[in-house]
SEGUTI-346146 format. One record per residue: residue number from 1; x, y, z of N, C-alpha, C in turn. Coordinates in steps of 0.001 Angstrom, whole numbers, plus 524288, in hexadecimal, padded with zeros to 5 digits. Atoms other than C-alpha are relative to their C-alpha. Example, Ala and Ser with C-alpha at 12.3 -4.5 7.8 and 13.67 -1.06 7.14 Angstrom:
// residues 2
atom pos = 1; n.east = 8037A; n.north = 7FB5A; n.up = 80000; ca.east = 8300C; ca.north = 7EE6C; ca.up = 81E78; c.east = 80384; c.north = 804B0; c.up = 80000
atom pos = 2; n.east = 7FCCC; n.north = 7FB5A; n.up = 7FFC4; ca.east = 83566; ca.north = 7FBDC; ca.up = 81BE4; c.east = 7FCFE; c.north = 80442; c.up = 802DA
This chain:
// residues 128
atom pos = 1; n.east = 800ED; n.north = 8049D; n.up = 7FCEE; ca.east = E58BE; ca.north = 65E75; ca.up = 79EFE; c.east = 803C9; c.north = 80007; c.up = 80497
atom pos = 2; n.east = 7FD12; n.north = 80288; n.up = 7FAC6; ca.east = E5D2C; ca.north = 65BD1; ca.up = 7AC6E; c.east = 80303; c.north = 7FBD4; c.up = 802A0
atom pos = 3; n.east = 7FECD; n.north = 80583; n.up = 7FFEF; ca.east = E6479; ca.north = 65007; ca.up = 7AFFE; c.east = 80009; c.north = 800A9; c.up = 808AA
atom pos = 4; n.east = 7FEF4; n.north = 80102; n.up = 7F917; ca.east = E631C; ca.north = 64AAD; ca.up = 7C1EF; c.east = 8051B; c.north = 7FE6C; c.up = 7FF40
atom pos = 5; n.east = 7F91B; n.north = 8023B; n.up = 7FFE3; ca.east = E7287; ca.north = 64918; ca.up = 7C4F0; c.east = 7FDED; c.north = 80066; c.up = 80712
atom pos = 6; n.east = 7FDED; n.north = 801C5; n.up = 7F9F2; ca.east = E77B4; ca.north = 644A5; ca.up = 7D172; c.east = 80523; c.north = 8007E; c.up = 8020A
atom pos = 7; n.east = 7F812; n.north = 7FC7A; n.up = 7FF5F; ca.east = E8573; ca.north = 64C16; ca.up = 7D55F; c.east = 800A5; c.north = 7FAA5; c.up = 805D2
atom pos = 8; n.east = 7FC75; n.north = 803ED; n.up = 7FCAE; ca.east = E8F13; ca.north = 6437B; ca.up = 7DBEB; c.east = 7FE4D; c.north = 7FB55; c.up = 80069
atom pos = 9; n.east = 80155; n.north = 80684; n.up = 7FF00; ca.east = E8B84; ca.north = 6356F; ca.up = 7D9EF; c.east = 80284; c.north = 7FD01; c.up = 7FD1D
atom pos = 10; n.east = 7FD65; n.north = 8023A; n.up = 802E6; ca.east = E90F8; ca.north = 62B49; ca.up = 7D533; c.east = 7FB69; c.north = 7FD6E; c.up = 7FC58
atom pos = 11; n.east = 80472; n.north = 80351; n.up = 8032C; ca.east = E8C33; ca.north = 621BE; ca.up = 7CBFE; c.east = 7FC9D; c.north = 7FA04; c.up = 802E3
atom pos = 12; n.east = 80198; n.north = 8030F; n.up = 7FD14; ca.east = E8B20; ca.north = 617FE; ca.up = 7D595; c.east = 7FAFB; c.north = 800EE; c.up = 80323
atom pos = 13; n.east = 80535; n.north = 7FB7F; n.up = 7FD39; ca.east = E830D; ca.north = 621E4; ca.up = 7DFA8; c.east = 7FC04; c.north = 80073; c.up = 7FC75
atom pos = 14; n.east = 80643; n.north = 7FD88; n.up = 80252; ca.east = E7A51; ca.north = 62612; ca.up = 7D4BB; c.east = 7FDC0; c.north = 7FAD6; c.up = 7FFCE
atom pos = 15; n.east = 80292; n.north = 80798; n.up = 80191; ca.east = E776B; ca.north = 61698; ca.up = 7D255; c.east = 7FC73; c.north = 7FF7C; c.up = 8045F
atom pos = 16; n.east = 80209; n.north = 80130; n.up = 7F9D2; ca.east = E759C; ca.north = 61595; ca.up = 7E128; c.east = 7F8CE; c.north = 801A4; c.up = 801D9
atom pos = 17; n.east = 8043A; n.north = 7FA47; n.up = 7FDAA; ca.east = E6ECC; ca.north = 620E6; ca.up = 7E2CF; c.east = 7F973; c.north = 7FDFA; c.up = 7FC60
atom pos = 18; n.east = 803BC; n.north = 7FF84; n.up = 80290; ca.east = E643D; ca.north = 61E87; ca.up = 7D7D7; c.east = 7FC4D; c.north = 7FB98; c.up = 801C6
atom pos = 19; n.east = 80351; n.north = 80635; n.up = 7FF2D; ca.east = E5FC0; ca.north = 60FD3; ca.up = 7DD55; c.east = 801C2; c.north = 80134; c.up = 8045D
atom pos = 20; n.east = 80018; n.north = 800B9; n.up = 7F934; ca.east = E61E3; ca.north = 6134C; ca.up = 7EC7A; c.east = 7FC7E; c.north = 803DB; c.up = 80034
atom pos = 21; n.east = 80459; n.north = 7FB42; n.up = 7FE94; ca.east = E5A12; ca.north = 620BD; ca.up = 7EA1B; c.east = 7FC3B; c.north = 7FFBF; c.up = 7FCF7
atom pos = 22; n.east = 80556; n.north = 80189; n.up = 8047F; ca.east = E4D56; ca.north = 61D40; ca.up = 7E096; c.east = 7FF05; c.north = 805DE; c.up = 7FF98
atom pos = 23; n.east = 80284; n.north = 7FAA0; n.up = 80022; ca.east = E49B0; ca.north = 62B10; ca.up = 7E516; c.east = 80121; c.north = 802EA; c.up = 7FE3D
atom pos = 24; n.east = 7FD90; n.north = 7FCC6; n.up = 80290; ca.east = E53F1; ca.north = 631A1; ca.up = 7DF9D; c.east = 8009C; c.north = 7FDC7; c.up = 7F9BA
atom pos = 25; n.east = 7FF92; n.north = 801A8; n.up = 80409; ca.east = E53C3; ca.north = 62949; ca.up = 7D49C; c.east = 7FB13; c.north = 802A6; c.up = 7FBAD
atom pos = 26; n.east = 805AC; n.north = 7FD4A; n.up = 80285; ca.east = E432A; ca.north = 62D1E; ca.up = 7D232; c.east = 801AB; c.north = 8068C; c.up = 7FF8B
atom pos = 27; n.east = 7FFD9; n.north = 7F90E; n.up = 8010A; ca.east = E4702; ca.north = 63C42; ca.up = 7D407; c.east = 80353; c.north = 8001B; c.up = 7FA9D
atom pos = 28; n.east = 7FD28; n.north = 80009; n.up = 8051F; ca.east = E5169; ca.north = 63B21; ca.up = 7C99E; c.east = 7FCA1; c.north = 7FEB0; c.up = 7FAD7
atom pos = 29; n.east = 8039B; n.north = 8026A; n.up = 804B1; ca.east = E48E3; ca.north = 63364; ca.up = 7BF91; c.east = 7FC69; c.north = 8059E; c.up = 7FF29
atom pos = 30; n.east = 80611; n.north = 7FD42; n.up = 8000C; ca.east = E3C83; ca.north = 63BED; ca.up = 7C24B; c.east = 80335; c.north = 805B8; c.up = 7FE08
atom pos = 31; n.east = 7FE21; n.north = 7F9EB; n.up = 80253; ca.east = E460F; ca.north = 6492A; ca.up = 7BF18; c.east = 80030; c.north = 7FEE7; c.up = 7FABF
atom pos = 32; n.east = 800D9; n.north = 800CB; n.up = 805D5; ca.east = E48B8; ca.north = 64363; ca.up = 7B1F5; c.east = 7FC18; c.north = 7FE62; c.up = 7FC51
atom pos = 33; n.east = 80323; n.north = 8045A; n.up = 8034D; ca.east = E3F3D; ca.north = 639B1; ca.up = 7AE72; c.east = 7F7C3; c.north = 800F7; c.up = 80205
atom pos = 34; n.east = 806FA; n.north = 7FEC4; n.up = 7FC3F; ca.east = E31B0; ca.north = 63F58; ca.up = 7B627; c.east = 7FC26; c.north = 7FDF9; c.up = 7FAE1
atom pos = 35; n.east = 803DD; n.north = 8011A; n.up = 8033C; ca.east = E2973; ca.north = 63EC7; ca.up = 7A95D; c.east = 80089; c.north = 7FABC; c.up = 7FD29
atom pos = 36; n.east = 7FF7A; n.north = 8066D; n.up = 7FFA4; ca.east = E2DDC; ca.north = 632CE; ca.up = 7A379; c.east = 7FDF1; c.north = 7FBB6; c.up = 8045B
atom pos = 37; n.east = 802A8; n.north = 80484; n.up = 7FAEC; ca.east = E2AD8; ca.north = 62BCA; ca.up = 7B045; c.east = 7FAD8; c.north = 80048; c.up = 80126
atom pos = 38; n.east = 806D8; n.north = 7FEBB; n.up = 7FEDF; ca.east = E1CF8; ca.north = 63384; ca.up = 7B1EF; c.east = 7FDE0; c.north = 7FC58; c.up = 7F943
atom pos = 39; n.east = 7FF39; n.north = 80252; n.up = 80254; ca.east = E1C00; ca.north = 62D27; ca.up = 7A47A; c.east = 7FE72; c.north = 7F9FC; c.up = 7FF8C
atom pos = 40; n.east = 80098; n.north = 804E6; n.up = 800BA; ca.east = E1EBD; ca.north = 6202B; ca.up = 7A5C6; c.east = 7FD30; c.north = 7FF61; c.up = 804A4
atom pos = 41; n.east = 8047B; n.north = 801A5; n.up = 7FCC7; ca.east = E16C3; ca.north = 62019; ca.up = 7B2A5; c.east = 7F948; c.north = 800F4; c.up = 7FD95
atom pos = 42; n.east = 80589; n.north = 80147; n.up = 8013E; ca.east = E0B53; ca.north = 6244D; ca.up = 7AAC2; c.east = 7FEFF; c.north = 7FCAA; c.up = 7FC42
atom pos = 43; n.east = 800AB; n.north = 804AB; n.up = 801FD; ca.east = E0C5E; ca.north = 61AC0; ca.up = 7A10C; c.east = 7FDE8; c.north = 7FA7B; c.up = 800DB
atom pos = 44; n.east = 80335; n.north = 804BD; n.up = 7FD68; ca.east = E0C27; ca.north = 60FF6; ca.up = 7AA6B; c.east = 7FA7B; c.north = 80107; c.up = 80298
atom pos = 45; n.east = 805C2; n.north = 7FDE6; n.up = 7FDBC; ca.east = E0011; ca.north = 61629; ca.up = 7B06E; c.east = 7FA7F; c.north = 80132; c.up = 7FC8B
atom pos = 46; n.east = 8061F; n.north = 7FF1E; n.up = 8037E; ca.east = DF8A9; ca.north = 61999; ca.up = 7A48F; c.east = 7FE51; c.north = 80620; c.up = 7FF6D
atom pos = 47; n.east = 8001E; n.north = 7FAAE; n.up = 8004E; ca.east = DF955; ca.north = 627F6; ca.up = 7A5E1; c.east = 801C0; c.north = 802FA; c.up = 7FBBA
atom pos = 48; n.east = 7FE88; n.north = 7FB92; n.up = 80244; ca.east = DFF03; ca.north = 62D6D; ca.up = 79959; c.east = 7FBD5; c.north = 8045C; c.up = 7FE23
atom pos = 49; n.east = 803BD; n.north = 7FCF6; n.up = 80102; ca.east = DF272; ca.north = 63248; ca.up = 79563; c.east = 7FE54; c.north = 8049A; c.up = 801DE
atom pos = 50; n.east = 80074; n.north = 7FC39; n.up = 7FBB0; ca.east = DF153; ca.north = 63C3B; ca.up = 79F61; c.east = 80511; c.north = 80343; c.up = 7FD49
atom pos = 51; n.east = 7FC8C; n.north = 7FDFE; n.up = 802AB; ca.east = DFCA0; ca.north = 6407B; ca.up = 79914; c.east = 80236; c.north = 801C9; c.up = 7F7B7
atom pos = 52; n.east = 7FEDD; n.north = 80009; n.up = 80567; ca.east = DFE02; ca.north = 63EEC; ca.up = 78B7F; c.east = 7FB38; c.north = 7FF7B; c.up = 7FD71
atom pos = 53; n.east = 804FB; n.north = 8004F; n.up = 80035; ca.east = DEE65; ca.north = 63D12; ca.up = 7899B; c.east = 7FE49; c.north = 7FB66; c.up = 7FCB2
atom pos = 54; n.east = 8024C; n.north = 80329; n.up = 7FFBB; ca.east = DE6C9; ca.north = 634A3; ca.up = 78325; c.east = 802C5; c.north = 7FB67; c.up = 7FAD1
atom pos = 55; n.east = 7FBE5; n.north = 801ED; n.up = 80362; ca.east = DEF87; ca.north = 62EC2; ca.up = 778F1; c.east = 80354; c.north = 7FB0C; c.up = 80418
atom pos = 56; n.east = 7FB24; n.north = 8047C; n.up = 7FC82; ca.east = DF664; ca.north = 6265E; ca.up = 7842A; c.east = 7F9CB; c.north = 7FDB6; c.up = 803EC
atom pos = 57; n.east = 801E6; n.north = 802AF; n.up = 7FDE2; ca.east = DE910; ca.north = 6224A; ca.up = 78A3F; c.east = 7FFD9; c.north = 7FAA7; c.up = 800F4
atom pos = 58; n.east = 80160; n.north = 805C7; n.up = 7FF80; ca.east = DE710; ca.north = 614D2; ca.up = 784D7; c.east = 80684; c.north = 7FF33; c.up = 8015B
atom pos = 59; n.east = 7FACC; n.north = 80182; n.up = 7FE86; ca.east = DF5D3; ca.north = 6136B; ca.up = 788A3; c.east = 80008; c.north = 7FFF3; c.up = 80787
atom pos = 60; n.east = 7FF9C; n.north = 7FFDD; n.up = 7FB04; ca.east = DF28E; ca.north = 61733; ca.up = 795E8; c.east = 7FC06; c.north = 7FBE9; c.up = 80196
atom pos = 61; n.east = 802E7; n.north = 80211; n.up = 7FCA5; ca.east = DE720; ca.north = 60EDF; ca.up = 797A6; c.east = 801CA; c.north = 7FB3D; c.up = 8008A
atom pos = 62; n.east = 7FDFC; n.north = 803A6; n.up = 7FF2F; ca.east = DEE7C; ca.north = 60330; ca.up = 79312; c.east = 803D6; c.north = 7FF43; c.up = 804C5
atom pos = 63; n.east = 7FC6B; n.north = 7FF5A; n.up = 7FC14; ca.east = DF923; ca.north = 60753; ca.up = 79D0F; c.east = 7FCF6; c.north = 7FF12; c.up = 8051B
atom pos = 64; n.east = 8013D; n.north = 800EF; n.up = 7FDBF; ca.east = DEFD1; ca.north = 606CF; ca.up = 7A665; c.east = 7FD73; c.north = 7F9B8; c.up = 801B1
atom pos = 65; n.east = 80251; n.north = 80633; n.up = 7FEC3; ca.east = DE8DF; ca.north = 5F941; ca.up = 7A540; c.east = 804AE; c.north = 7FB66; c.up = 7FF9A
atom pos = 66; n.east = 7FC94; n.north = 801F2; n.up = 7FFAD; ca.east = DF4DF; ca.north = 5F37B; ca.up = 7A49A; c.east = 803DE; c.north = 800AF; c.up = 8054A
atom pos = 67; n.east = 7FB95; n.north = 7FF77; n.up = 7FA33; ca.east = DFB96; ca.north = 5FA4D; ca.up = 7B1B1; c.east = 7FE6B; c.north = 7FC62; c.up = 803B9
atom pos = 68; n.east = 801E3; n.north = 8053E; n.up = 7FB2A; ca.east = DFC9B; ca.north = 5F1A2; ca.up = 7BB51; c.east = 800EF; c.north = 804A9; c.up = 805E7
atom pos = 69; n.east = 800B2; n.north = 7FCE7; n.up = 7FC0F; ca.east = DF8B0; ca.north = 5F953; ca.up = 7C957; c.east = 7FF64; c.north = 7FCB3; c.up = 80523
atom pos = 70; n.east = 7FEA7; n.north = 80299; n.up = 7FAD1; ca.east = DFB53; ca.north = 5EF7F; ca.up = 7D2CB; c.east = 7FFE0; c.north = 801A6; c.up = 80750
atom pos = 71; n.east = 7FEEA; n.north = 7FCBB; n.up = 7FCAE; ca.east = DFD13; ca.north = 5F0F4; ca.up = 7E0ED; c.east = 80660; c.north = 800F3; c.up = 7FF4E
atom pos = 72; n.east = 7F9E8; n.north = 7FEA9; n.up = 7FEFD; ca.east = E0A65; ca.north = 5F6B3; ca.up = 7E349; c.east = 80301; c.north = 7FD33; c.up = 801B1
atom pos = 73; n.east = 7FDFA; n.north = 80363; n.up = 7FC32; ca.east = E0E8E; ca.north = 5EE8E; ca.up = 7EDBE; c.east = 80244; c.north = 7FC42; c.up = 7FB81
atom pos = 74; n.east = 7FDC2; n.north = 804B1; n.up = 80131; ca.east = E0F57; ca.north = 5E308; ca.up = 7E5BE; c.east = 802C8; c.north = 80143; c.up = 7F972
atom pos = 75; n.east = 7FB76; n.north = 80139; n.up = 803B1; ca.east = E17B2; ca.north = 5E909; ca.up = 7DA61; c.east = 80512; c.north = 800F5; c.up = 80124
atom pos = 76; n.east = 7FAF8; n.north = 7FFE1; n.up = 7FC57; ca.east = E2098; ca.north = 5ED84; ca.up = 7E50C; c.east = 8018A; c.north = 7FAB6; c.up = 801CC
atom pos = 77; n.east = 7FD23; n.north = 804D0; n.up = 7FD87; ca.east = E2283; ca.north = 5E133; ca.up = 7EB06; c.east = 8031B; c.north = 7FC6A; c.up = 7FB68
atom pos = 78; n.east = 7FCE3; n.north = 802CA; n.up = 8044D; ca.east = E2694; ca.north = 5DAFF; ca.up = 7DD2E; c.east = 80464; c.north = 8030A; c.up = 7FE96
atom pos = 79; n.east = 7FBE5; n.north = 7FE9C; n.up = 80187; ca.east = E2FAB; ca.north = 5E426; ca.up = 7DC24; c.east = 80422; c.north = 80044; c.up = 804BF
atom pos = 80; n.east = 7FB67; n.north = 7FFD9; n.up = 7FCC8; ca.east = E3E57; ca.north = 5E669; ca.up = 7E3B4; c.east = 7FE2C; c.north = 8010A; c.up = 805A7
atom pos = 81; n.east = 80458; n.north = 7FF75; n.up = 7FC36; ca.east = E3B15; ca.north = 5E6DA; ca.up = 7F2C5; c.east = 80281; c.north = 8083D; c.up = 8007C
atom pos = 82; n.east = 80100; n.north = 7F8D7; n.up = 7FEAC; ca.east = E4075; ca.north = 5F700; ca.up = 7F2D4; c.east = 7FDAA; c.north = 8023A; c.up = 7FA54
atom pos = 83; n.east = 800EE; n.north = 7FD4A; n.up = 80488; ca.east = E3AFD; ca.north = 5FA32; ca.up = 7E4E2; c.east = 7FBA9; c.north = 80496; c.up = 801D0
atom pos = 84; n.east = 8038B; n.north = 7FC78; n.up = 7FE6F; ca.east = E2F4B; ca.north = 6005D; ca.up = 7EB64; c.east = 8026C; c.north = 80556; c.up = 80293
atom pos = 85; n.east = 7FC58; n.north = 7FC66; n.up = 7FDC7; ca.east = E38F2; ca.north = 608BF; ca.up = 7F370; c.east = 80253; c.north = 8046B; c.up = 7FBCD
atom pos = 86; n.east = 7FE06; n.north = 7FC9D; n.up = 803D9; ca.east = E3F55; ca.north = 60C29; ca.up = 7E7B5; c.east = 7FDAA; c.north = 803BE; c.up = 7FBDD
atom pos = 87; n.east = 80423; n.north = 7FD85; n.up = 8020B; ca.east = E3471; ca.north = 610D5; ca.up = 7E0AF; c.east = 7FCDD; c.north = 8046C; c.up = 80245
atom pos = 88; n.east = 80230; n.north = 7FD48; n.up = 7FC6E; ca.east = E2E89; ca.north = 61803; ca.up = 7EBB5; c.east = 8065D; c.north = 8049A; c.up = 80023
atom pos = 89; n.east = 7FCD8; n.north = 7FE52; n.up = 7FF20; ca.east = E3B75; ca.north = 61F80; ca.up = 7EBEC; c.east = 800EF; c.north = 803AF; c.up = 7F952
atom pos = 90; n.east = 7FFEC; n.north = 7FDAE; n.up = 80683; ca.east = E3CE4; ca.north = 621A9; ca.up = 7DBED; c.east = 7FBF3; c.north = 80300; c.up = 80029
atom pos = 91; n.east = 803E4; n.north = 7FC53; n.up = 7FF7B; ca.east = E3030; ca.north = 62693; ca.up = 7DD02; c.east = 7FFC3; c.north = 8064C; c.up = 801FA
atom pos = 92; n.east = 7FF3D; n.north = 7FBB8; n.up = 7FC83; ca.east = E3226; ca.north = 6305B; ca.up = 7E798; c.east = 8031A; c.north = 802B6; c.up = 7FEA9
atom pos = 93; n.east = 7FC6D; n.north = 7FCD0; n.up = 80321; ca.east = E3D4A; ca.north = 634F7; ca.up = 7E019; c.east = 7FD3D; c.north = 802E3; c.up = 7FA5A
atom pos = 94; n.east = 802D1; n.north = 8001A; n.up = 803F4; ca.east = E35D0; ca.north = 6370D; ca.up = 7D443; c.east = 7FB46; c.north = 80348; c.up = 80277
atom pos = 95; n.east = 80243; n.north = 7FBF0; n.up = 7FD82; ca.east = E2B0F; ca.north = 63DE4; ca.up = 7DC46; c.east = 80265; c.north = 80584; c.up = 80246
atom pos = 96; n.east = 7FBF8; n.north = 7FAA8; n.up = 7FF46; ca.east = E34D0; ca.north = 64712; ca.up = 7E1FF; c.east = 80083; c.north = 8039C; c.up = 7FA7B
atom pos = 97; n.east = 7FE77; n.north = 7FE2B; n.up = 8038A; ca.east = E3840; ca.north = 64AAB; ca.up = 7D5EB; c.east = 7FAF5; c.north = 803E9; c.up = 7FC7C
atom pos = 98; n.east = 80594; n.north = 7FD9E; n.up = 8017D; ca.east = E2929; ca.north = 64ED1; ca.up = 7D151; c.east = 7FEFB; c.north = 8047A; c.up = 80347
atom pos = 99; n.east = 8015B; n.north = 7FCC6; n.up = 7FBD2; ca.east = E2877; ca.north = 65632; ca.up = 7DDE6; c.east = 802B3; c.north = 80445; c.up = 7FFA7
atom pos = 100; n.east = 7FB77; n.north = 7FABE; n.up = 8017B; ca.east = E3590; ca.north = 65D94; ca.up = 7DB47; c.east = 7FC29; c.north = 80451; c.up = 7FABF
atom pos = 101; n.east = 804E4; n.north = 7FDD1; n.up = 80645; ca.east = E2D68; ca.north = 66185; ca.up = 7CCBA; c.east = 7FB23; c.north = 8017A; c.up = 80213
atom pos = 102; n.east = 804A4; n.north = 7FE82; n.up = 7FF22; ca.east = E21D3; ca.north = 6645F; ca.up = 7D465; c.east = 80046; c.north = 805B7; c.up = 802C7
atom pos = 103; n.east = 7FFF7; n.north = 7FBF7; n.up = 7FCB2; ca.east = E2723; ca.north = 66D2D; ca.up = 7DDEF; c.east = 7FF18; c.north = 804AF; c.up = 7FF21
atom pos = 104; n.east = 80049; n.north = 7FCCF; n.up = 802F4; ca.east = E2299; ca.north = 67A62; ca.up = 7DE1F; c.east = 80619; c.north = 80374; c.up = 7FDEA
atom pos = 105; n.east = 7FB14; n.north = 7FBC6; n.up = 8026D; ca.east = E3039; ca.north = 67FD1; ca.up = 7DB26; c.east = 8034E; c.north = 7FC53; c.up = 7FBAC
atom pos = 106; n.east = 7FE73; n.north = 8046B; n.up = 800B5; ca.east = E3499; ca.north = 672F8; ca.up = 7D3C3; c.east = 7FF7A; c.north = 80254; c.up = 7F962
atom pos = 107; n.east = 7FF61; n.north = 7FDF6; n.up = 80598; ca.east = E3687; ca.north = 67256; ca.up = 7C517; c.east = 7FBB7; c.north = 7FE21; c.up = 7FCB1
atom pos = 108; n.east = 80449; n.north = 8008E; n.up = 80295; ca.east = E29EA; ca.north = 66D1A; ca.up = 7C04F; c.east = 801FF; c.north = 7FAAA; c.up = 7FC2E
atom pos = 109; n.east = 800EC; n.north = 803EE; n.up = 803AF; ca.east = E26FA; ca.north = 6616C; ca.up = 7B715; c.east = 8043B; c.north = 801F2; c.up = 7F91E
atom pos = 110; n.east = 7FC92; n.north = 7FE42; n.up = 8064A; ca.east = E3053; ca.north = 661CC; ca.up = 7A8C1; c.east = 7F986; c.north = 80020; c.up = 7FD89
atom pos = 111; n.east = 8054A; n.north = 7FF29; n.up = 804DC; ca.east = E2795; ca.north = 664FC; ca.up = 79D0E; c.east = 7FD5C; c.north = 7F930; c.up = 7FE53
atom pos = 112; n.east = 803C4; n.north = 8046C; n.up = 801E4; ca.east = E2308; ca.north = 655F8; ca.up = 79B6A; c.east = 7FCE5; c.north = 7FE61; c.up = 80339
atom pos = 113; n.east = 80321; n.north = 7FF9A; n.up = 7FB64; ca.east = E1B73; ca.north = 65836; ca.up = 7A72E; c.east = 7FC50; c.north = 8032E; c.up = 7FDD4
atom pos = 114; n.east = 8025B; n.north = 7FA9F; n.up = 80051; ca.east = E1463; ca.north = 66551; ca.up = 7A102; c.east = 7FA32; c.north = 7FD92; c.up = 80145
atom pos = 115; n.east = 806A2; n.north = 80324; n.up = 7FDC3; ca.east = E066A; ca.north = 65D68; ca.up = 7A2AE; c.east = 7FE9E; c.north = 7FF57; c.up = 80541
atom pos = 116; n.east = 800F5; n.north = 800D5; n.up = 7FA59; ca.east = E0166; ca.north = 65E25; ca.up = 7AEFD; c.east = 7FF0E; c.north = 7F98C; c.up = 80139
atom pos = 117; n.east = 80219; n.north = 805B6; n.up = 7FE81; ca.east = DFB49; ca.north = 64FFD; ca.up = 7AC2D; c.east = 806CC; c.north = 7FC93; c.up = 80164
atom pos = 118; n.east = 7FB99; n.north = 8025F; n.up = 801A3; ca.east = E091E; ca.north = 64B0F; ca.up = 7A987; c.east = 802ED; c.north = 800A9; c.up = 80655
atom pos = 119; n.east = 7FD73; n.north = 7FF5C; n.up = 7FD59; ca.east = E0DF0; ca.north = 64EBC; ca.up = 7B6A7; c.east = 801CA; c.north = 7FB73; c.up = 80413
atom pos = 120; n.east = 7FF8B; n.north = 8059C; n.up = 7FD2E; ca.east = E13F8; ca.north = 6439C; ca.up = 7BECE; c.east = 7FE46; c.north = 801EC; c.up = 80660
atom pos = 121; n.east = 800CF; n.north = 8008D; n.up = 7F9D1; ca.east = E0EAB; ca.north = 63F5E; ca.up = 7CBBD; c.east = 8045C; c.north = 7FD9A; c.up = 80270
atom pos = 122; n.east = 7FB48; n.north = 8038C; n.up = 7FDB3; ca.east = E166F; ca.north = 63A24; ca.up = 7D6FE; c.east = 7FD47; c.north = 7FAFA; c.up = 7FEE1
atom pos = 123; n.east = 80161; n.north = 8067E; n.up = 800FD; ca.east = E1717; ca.north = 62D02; ca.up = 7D5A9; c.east = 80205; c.north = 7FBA1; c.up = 8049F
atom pos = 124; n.east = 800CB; n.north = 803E3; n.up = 7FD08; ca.east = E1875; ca.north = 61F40; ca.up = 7DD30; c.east = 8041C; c.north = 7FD51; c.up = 7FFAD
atom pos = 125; n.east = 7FB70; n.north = 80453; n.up = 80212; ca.east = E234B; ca.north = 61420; ca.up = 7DE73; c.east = 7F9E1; c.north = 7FB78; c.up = 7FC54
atom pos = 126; n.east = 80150; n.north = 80453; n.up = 80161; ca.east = E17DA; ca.north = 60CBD; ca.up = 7D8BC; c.east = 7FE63; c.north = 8027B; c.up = 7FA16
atom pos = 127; n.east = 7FF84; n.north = 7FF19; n.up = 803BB; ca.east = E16BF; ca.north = 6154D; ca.up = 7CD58; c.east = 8059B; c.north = 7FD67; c.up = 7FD35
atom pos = 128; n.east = 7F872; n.north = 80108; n.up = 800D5; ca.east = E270B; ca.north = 6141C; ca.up = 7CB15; c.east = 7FEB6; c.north = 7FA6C; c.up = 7FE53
């Protein structure tokens, strides 16, 4: 196992750093945590089935008639006025990080990826 470090920082800086940079915050997460998060995004979506097959259907369909798919706009506006910012930023970090794994010289998906279905897409601040 690998651990993301950050040479020369303090503890303060890394604090700073993690809630002033979202982006660097999503790249970090997404190195450790990529499948877990593809995961719990398909959960809320209703997708494990595609993955784990038909054993998680009626789990997915409930997941589905229950998501709420709103417009965007107005779950941004209930929330903080930069949350959207921040999300759009976690994200992009977190995409980076798929892209690095995609690249052709890049290190490829870990083994809880081996499924092609299983493979994460980029994703949205309105996924996040």
């Amino acid at each position: 196992m690998r651990l993301p470090f950050i040479l020369k920082c303090s503890a303060a800086s890394l604090l700073v750093a993690s809630f002033a940079y979202p982006a660097l915050q999503g790249f970090v997460t997404a190195q450790d945590r990529l499948f877990q998060m593809e995961l719990w995004k398909r959960v809320g979506q209703g997708r494990l089935a595609e993955i784990f097959g038909t054993a998680y259907l009626q789990r997915d369909i409930n997941a589905r008639r229950l998501a709420y798919r709103g417009p965007a706009a107005e779950d941004f506006a209930s929330y903080a006025p930069d949350a959207q910012q921040i999300l759009k930023a976690f994200t992009q970090g977190v995409n980076v990080e798929i892209a690095r794994r995609t690249a052709p010289d890049g290190p490829g998906f870990p083994l809880d990826f081996s499924s092609p279905v299983s493979r994460p897409d980029h994703g949205s601040p309105r996924i996040a």
